[in-house]
N, CA, C and O of each residue as an XYZ file, in Angstrom:
924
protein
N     -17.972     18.090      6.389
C     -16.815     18.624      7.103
C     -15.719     17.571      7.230
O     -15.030     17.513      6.211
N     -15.393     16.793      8.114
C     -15.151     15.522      8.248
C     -15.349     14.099      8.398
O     -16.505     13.828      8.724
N     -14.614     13.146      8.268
C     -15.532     12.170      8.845
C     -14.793     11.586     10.234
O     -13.562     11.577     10.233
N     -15.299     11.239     11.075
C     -14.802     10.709     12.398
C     -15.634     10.197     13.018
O     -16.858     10.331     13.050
N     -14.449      9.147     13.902
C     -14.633      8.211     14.396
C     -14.381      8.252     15.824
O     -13.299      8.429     16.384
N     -15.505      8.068     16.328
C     -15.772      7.779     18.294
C     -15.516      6.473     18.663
O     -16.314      5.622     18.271
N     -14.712      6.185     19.235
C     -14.045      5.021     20.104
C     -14.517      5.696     21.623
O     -14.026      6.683     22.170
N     -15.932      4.592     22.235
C     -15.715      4.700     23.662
C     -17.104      3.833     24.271
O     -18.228      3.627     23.813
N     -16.498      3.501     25.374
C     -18.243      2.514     25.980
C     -19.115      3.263     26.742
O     -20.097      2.758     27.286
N     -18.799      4.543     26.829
C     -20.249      5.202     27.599
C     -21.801      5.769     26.407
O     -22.155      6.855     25.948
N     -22.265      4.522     26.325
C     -23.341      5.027     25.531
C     -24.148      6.683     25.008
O     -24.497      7.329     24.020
N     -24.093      6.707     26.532
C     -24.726      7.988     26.853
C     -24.319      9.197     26.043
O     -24.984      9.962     25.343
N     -22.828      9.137     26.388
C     -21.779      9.766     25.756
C     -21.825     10.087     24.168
O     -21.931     11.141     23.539
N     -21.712      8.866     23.826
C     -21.406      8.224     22.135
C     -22.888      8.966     21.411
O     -22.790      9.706     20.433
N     -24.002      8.694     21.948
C     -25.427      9.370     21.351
C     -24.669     10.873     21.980
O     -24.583     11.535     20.946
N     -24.199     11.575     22.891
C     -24.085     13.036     22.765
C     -23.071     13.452     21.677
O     -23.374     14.455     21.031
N     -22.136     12.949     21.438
C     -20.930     13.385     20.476
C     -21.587     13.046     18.840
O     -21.404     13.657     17.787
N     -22.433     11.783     19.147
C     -22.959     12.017     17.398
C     -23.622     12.883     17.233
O     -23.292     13.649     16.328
N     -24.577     13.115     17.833
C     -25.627     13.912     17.933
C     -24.879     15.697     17.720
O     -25.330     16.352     16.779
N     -24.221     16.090     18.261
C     -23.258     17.019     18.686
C     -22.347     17.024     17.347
O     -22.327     18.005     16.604
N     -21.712     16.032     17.136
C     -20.670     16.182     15.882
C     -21.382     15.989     14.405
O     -20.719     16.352     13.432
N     -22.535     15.506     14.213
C     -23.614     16.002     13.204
C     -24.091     17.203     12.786
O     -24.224     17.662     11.651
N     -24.351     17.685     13.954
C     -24.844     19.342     13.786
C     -24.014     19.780     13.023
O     -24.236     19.989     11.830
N     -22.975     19.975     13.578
C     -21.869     20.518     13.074
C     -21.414     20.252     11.463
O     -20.578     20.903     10.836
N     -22.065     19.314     11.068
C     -22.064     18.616      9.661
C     -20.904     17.425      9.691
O     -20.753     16.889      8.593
N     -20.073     16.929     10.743
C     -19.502     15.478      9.990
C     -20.043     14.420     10.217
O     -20.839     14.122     11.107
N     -19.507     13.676      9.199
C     -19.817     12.266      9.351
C     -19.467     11.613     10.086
O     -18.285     11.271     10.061
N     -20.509     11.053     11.266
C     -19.697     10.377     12.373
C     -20.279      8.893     12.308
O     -21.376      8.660     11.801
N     -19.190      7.580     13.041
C     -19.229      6.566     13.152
C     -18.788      6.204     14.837
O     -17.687      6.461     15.325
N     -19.964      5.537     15.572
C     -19.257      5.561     16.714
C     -19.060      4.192     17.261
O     -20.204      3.745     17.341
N     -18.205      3.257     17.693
C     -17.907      2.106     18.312
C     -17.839      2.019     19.675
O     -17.617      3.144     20.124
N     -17.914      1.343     20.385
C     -17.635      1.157     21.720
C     -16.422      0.267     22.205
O     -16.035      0.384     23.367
N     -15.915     -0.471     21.483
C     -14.584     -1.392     21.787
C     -13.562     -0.565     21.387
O     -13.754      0.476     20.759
N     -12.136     -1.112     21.828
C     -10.860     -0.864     20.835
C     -10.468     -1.816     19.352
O      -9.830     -1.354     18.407
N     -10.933     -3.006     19.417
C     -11.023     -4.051     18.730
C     -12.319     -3.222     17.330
O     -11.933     -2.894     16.208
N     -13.728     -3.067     17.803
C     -13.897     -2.544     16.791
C     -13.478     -1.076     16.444
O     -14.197     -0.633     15.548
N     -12.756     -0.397     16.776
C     -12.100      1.064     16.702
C     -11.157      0.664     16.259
O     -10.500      1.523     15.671
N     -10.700     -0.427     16.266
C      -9.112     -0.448     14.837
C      -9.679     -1.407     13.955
O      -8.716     -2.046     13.531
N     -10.650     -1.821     13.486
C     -11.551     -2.164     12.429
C     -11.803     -1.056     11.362
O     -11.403     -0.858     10.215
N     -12.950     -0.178     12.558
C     -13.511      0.681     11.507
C     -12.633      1.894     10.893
O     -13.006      2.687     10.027
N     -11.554      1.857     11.454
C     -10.303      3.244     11.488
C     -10.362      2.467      9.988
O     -10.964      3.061      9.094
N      -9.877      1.419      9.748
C      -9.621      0.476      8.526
C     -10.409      0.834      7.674
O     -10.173      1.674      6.806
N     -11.238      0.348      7.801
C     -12.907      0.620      6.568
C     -13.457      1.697      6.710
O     -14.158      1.891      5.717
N     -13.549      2.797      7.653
C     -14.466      3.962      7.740
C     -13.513      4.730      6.614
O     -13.873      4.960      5.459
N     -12.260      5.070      7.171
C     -10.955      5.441      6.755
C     -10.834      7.065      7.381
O     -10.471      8.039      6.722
N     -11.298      7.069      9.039
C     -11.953      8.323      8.941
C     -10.461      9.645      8.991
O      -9.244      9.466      9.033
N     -11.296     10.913      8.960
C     -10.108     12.424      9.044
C      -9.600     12.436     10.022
O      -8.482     12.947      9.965
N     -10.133     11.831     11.710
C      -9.689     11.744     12.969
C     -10.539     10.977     13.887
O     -11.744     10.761     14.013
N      -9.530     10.672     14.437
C     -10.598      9.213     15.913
C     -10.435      9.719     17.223
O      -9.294      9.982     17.604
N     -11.323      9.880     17.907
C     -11.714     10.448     19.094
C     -11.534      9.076     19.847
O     -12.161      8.061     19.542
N     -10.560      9.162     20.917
C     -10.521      7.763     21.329
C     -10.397      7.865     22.942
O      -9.492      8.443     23.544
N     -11.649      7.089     23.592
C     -11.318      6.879     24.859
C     -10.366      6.387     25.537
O      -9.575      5.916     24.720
N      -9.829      6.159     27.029
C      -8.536      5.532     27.123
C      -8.926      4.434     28.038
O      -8.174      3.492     28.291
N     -10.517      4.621     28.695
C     -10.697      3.521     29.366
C     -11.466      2.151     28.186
O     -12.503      1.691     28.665
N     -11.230      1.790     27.380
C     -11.912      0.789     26.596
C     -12.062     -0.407     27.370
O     -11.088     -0.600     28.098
N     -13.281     -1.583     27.480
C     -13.476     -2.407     27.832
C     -12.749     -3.904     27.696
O     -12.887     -4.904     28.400
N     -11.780     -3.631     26.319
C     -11.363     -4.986     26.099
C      -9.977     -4.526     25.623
O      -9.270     -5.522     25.471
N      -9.354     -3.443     25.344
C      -7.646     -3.004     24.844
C      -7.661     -1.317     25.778
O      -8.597     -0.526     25.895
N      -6.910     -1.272     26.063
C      -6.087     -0.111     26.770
C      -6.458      1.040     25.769
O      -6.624      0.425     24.716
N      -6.624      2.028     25.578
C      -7.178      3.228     24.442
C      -5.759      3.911     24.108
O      -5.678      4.720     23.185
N      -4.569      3.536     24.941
C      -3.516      4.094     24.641
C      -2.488      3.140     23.678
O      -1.515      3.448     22.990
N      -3.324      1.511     24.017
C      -2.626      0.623     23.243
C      -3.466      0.828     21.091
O      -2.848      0.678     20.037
N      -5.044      1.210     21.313
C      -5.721      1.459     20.276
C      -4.798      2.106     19.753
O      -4.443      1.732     18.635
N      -4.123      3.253     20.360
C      -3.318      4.205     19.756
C      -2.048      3.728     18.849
O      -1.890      3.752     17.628
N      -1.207      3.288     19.902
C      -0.589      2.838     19.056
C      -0.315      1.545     18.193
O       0.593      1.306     17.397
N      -1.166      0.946     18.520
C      -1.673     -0.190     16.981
C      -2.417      0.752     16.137
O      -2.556      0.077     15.116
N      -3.011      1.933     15.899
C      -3.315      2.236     14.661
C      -1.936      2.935     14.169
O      -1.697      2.880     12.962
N      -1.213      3.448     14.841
C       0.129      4.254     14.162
C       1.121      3.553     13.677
O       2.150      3.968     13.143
N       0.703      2.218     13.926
C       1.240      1.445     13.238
C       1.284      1.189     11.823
O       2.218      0.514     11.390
N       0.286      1.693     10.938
C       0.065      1.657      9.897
C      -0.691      2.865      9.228
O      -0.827      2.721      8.013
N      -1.361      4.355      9.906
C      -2.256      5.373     10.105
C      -1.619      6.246     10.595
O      -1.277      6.075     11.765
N      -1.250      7.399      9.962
C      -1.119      8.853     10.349
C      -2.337      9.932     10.987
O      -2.168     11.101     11.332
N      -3.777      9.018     11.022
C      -4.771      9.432     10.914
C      -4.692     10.533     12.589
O      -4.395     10.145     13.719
N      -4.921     11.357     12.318
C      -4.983     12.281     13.628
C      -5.938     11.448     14.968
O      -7.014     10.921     14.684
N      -5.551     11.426     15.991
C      -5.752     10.875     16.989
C      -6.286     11.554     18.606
O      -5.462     11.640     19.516
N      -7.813     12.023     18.810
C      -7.981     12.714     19.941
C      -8.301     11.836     20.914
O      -9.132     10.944     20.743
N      -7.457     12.089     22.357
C      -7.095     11.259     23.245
C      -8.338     11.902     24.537
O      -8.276     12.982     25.126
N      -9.250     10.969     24.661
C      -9.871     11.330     25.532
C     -10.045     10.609     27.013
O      -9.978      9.381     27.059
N     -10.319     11.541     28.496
C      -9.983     10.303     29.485
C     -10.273     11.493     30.778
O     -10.493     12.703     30.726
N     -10.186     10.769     31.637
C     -10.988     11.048     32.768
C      -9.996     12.013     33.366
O     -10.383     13.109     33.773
N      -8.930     11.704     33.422
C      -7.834     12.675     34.233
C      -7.126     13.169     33.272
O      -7.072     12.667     32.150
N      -6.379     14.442     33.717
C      -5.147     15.080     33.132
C      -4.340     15.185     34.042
O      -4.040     16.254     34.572
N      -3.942     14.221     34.298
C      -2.046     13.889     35.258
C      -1.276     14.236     33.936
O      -1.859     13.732     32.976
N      -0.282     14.856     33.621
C       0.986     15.290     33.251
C       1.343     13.939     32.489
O       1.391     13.846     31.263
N       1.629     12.735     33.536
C       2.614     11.825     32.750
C       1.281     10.857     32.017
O       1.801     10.094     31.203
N      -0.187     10.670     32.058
C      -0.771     10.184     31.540
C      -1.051     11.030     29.594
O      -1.502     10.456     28.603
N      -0.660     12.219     29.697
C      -0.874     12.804     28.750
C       0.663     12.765     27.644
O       0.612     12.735     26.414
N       1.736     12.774     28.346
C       2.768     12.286     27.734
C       2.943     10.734     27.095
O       3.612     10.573     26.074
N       2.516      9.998     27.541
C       2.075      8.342     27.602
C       1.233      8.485     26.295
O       1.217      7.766     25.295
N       0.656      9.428     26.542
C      -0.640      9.609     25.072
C      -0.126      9.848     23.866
O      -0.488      9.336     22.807
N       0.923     10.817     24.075
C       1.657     11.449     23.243
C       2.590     10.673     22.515
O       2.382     10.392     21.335
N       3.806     10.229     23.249
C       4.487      9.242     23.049
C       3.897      8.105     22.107
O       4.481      7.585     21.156
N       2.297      7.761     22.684
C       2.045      6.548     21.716
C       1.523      6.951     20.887
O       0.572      6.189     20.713
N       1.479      8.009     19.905
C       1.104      8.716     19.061
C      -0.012      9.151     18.722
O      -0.440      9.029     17.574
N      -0.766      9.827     19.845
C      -1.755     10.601     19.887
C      -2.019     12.174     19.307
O      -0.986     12.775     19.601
N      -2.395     12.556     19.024
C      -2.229     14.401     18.309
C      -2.521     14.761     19.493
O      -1.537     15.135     20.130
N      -3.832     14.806     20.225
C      -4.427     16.096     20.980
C      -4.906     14.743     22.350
O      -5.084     13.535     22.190
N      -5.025     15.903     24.111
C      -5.459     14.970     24.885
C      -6.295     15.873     25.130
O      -6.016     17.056     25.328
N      -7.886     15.158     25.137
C      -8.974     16.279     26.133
C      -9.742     15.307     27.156
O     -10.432     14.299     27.006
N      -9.257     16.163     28.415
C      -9.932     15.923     30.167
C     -11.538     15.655     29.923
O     -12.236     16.408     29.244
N     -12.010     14.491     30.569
C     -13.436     14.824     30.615
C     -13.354     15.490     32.442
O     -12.549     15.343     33.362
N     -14.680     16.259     32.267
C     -15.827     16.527     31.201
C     -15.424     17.825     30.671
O     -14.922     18.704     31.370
N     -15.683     17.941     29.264
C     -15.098     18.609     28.288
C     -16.684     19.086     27.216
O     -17.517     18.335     26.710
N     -16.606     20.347     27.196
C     -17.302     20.590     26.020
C     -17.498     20.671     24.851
O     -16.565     21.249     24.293
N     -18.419     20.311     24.076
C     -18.613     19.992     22.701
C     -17.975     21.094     21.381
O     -17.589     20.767     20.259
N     -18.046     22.585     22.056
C     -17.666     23.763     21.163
C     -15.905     22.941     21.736
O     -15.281     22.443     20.798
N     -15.331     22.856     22.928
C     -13.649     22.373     23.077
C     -13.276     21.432     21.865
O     -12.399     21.555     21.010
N     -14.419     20.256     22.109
C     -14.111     19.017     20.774
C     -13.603     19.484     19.848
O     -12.486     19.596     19.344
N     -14.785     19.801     19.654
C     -14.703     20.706     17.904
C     -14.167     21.425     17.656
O     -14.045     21.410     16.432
N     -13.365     22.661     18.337
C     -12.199     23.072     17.976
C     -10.836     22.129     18.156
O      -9.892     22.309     17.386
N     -10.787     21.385     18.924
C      -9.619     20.593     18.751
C      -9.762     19.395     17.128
O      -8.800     19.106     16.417
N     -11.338     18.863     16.894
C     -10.609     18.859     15.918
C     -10.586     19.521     14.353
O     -10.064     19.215     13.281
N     -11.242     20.334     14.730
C     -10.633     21.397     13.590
C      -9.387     21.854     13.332
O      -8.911     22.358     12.315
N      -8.732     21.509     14.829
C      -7.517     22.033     14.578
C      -6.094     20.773     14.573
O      -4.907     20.980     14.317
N      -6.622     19.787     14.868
C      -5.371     18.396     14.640
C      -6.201     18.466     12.655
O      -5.179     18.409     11.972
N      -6.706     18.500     12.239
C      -7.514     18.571     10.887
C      -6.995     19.778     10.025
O      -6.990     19.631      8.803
N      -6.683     20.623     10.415
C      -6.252     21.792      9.959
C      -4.593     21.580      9.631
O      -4.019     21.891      8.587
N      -4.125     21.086     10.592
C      -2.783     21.064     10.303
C      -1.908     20.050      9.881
O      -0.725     20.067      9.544
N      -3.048     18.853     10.007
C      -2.005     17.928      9.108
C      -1.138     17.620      7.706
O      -1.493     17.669      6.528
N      -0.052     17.334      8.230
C       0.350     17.664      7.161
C       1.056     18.932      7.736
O       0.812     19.464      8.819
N       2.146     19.386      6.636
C       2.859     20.252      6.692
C       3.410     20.703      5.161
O       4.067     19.953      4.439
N       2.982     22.179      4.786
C       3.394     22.849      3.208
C       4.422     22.870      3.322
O       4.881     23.236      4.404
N       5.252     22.500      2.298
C       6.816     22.646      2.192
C       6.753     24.298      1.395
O       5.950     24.642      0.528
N       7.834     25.109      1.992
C       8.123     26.713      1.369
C       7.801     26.597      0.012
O       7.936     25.662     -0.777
N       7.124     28.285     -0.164
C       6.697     27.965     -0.986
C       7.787     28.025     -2.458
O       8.727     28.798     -2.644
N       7.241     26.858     -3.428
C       8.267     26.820     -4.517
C       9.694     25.653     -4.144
O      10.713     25.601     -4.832
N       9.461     24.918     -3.074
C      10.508     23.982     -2.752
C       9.703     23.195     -2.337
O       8.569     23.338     -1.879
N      10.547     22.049     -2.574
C      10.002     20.772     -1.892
C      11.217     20.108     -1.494
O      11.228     18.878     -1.528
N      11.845     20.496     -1.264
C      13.254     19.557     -0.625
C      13.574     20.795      0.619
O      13.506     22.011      0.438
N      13.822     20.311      1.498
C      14.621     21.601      2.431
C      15.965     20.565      3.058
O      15.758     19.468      3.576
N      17.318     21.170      2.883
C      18.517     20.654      3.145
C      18.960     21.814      4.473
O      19.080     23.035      4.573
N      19.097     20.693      5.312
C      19.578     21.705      6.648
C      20.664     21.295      6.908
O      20.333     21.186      8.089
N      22.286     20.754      6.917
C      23.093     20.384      7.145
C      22.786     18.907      7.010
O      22.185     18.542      5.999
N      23.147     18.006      7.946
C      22.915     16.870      7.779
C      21.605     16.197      7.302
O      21.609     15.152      6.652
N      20.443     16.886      7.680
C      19.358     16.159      7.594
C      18.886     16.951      5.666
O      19.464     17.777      4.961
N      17.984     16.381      5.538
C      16.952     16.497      4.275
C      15.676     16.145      4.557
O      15.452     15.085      5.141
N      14.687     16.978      4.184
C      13.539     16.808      4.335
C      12.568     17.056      2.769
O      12.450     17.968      1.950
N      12.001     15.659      2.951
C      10.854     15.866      1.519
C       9.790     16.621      1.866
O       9.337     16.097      2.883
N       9.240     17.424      1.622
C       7.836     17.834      1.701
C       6.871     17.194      1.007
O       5.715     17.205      1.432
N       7.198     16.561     -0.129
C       5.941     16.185     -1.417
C       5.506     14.649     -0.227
O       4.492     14.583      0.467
N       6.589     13.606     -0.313
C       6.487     12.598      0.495
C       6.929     12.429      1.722
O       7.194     11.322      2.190
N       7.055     13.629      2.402
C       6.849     13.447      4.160
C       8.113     12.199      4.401
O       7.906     11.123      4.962
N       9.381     12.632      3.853
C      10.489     11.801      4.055
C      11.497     12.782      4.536
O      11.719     13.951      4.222
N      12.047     11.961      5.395
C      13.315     12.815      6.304
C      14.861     12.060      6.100
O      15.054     10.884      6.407
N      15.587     12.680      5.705
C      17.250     11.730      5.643
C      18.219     12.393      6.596
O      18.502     13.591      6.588
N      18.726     11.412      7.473
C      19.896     11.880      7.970
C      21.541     11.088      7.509
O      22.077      9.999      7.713
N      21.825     12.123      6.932
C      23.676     11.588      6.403
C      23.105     10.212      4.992
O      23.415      9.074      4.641
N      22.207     11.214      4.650
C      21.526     10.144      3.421
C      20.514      9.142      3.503
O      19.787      8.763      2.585
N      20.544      8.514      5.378
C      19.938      7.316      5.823
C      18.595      7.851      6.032
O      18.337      8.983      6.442
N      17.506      6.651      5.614
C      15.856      7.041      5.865
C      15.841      7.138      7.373
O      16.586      6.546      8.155
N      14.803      8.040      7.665
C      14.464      8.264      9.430
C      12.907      7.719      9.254
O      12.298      8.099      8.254
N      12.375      7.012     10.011
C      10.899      6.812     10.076
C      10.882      7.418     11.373
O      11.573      7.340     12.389
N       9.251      8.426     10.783
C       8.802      9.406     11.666
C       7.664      9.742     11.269
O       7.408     10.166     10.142
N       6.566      9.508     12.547
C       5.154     10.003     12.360
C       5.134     10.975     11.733
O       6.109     11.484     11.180
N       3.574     11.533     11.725
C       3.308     12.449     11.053
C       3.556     13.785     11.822
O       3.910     14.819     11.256
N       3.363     13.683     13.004
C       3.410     14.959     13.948
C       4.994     14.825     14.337
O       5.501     15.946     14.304
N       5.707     14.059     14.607
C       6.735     13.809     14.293
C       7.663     15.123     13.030
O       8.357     16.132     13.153
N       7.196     14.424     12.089
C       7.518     15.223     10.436
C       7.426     16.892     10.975
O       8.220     17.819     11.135
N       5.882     16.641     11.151
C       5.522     18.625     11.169
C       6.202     19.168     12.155
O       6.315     20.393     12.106
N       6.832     18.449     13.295
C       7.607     19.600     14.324
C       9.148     19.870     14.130
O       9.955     20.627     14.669
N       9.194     19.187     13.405
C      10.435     18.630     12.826
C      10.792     19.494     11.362
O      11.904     19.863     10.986
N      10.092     19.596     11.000
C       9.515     20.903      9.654
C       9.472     22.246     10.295
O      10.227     23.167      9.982
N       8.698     22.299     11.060
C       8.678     23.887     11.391
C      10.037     24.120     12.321
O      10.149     25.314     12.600
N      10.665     23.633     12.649
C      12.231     23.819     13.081
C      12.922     24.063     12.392
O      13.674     24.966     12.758
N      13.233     23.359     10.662
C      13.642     23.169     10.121
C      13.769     24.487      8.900
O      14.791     24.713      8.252
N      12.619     25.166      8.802
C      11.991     25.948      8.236
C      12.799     27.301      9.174
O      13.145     28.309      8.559
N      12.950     27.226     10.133
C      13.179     28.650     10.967
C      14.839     27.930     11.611
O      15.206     28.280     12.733
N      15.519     27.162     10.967
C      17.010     26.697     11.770
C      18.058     27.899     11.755
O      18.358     28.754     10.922
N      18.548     27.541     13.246
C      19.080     28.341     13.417
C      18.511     29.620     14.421
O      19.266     30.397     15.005
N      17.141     29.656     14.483
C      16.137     30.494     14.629
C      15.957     30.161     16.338
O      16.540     29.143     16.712
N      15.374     30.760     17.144
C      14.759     30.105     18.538
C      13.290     29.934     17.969
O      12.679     30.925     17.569
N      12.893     29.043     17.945
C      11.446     28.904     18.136
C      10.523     28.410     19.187
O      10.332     27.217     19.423
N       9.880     29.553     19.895
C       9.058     28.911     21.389
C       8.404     28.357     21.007
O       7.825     27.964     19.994
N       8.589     28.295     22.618
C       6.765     26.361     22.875
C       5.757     27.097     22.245
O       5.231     26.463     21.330
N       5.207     28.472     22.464
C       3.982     28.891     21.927
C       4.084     28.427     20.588
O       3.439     27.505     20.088
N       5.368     29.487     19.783
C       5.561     29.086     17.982
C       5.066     28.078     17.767
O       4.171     27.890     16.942
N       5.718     27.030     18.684
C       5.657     25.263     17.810
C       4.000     24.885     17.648
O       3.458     24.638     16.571
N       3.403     24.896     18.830
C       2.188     24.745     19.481
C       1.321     25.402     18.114
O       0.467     24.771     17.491
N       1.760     26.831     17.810
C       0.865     27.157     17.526
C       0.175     26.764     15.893
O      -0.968     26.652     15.447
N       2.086     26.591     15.123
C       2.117     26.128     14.056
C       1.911     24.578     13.720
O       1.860     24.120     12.579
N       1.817     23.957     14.729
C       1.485     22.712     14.168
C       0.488     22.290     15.430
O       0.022     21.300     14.867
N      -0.150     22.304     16.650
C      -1.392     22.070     16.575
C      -2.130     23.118     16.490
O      -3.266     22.777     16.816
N      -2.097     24.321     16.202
C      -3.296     25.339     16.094
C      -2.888     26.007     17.086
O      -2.045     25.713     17.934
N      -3.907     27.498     16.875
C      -3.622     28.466     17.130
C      -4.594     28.918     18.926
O      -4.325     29.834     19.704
N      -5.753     27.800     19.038
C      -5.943     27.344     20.132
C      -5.050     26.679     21.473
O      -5.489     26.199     22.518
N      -3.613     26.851     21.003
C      -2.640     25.850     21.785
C      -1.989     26.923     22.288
O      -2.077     27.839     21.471
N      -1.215     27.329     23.500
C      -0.173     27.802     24.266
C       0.612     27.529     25.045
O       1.795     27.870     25.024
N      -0.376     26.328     26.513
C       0.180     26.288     27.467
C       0.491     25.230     27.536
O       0.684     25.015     28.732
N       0.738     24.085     26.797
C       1.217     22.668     26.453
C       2.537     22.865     25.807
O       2.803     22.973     24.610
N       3.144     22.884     26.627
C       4.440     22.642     26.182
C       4.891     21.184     26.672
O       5.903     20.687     26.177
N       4.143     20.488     27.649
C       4.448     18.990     27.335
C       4.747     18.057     26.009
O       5.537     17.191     25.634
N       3.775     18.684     25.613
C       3.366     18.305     23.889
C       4.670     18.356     23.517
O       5.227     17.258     23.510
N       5.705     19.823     23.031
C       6.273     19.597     22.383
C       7.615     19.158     23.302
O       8.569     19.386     22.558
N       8.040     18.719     24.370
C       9.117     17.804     25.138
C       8.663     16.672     24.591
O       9.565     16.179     23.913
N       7.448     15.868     24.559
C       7.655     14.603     24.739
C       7.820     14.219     22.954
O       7.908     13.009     22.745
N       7.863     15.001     21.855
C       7.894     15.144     20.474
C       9.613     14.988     20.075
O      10.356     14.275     19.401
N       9.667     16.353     21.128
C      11.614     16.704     20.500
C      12.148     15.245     21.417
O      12.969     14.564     20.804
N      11.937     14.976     22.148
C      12.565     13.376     23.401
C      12.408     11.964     22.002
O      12.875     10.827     22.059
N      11.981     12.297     21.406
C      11.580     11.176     20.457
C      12.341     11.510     19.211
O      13.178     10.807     18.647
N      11.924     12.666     18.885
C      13.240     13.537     17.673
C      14.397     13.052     17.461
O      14.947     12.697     16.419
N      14.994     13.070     19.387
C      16.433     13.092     19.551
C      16.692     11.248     19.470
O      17.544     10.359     19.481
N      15.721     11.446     19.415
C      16.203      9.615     19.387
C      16.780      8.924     18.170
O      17.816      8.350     17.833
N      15.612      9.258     17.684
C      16.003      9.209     16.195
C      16.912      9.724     15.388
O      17.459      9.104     14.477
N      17.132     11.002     15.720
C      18.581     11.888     15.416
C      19.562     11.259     15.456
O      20.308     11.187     14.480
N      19.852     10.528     16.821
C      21.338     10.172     17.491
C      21.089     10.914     17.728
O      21.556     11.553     16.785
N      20.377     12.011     18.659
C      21.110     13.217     19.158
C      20.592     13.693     20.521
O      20.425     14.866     20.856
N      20.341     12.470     21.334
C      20.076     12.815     22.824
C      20.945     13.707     23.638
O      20.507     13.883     24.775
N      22.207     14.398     23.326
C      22.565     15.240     23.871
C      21.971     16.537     23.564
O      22.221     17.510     24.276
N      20.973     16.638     22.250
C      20.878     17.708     22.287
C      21.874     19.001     21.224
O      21.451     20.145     21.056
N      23.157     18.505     20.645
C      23.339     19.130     20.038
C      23.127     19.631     18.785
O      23.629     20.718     18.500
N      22.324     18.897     17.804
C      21.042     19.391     16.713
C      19.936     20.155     17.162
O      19.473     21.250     16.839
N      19.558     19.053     18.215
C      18.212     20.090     18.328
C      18.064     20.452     19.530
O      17.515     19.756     20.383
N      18.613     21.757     19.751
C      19.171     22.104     20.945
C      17.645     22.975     21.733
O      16.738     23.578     21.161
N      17.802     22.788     22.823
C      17.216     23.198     24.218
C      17.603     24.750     24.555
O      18.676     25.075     25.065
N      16.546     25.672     24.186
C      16.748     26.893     24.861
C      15.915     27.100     25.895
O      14.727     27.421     25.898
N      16.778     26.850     26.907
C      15.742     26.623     28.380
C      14.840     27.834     28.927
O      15.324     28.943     29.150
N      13.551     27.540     29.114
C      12.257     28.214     29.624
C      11.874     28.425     28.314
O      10.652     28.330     28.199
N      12.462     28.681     27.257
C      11.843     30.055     25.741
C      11.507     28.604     24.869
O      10.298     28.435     24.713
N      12.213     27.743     24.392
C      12.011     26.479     23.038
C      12.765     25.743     22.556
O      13.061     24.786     23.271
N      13.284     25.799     21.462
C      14.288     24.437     20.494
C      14.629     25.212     19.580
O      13.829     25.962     19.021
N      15.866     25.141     19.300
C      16.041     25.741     18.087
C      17.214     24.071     17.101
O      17.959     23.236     17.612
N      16.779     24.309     15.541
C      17.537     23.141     14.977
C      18.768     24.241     14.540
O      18.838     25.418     14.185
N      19.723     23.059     14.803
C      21.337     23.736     14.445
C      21.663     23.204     12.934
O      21.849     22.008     12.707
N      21.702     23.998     12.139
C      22.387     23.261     10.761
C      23.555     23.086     10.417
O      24.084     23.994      9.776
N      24.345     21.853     10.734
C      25.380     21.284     10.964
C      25.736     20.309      9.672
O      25.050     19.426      9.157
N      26.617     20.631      9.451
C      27.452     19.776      8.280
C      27.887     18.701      8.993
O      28.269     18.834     10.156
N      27.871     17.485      8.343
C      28.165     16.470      9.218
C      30.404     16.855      9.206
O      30.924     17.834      8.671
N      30.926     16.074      9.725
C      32.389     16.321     10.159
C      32.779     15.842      9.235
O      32.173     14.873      8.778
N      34.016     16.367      8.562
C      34.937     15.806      7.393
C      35.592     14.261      8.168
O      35.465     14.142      9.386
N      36.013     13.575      7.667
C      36.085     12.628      7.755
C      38.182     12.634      7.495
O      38.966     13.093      6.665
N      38.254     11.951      8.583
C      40.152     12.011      8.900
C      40.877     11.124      7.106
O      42.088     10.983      6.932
């Protein structure tokens, strides 16, 4: 099925999720540090890392983002609480999915079937370039241009950024986004996609919002805008 990787120090734990994520048929590797969890991310090379946030020797949110530093590899954020701004924090440092303990094994496993399912994003079919006014988007190589200039942008980044792009002009709700790029298990996280488009706009230039505009309570819709003739 897959292969993945358990980042966490509760032993107990680590023998239930292998044990548990075997059945199921993947290949699992489990560590207990953050230090060896951005090792084996390296050499295992796994489909997704299940990563605690309390680690004994690095922060599980810092694991995070030192692997996105160099790894698109899907990222499940696991941790004792679900406070709001601890799950944005997750997000932000480029996490895919956050699951609350205590959490069940059929929950796991659909979450990651479903950060696994969607990585990545198909460009329409029969194109691989999509031109929305200013921006350009590669599909083959997961490259984005604005006014010609490269944008560096994660991978989940790319895909929300794609399925906007794909429907511009369009309203697309929190459910839509949710559903098309983490799965069809997703609804009521619409944190997810604020703390995604807050990062978007950054990169845009467009913290006001006028690309990728805010349809308040319903979603985002992308505006396809010609950049301005020039005096």
């Amino acid at each position: 099925m897959a292969r993945v990787l358990v980042i966490d120090d509760d032993r107990s734990l680590l023998r239930a999720l292998r044990l548990g994520l075997q059945s199921e048929g993947h290949d699992v590797t489990t560590v207990e540090t953050g230090e060896q969890g951005l090792s084996q991310t390296a050499i295992f090379g796994p489909d997704v890392v299940v990563l605690d946030i309390g680690l004994p020797d690095i922060d599980g949110l810092s694991v995070s983002r030192r692997i996105r530093e160099w790894s698109d590899v899907p990222i499940i954020i696991l941790s004792a609480t679900g406070e709001e701004n601890k799950k944005v924090a997750a997000l932000d440092g480029g996490a895919n999915d956050y699951v609350t303990k205590p959490f069940s094994m059929a929950e796991l496993e659909a979450r990651i079937r479903a950060v696994i399912r969607t990585r990545g994003v198909e460009a329409p079919e029969g194109d691989t370039v999509l031109k929305c006014g200013r921006l350009e988007l590669d599909f083959i190589h997961h490259d984005v241009a604005l006014d010609g200039d490269a944008l560096s942008l994660t991978a989940k980044e790319f895909e929300v950024l794609s399925f906007l792009a794909r429907h511009a002009g369009k309203t697309c709700t929190h459910q839509m986004i949710l559903s098309a790029v983490w799965g069809t298990g997703y609804g009521n996280e619409a944190q997810y996609i604020h703390a995604y488009v807050h990062r978007l706009r950054q990169k845009l230039n467009d913290e006001a919002g006028h690309l990728l505009r805010t349809v308040p309570g319903i979603g985002y819709s992308l505006v396809c805008e010609e950049a301005p003739a020039a005096n």
